[in-house]
Steps between C-alpha positions, in 0.01 A plus 500: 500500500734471215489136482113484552452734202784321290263148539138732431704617176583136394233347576254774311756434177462104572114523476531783193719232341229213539244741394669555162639168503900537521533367804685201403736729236611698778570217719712427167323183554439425068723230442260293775178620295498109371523330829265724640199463225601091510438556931138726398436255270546192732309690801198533226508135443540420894124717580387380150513085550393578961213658318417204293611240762216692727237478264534158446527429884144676554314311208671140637344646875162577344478166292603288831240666692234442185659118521440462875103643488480255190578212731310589772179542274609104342556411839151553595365387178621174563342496815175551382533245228650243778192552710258475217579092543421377170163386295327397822506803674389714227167268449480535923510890423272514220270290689529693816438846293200276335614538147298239277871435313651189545793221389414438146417095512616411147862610391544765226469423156776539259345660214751488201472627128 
């Protein structure tokens, strides 16, 4: 019981100590306070660039799926210019939907100042 009540006692003066922020002086720990700031320090910058390395990971995700529905949308857009065959099948079409418009007979004219 002795021993059980001996690690209660240190451990309530090892949380006391945090709470008031001498833990490290009583470990007599002072002459490390450098190395461990540079280690807090380096931790911070660790989280700090995994942060930024995620952000940049989820906007190069969303702008590779924005890329791929781009191409699928040119994909088909070619299509339907590839079917549309050229002048002749454009006049069949207009014809077929019986619009009076037709091939022009003369070429343009080049009117310059």
């Amino acid at each position: 019981m002795g021993k059980l009540a001996r690690f209660g006692k240190v451990l309530l003066n090892s949380v006391v100590a945090i709470w008031r922020g001498e833990f490290l002086l009583r470990l007599r720990a002072g002459r490390f306070l450098a190395h461990i700031l540079y280690t807090f320090l380096l931790f911070g910058l660790i989280i700090w660039v995994s942060l930024l390395i995620d952000t940049s990971m989820n906007t190069v995700e969303k702008n590779e799926k924005r890329i791929a529905e781009l191409r699928m949308e040119q994909s088909v857009l070619k299509f339907d210019m590839t079917r549309a065959e050229g002048r002749a099948a454009v006049a069949r079409r207009l014809e077929k939907m019986g619009s009076p418009l037709q091939e022009p007979e003369k070429n343009a004219t080049l009117i310059t100042r």
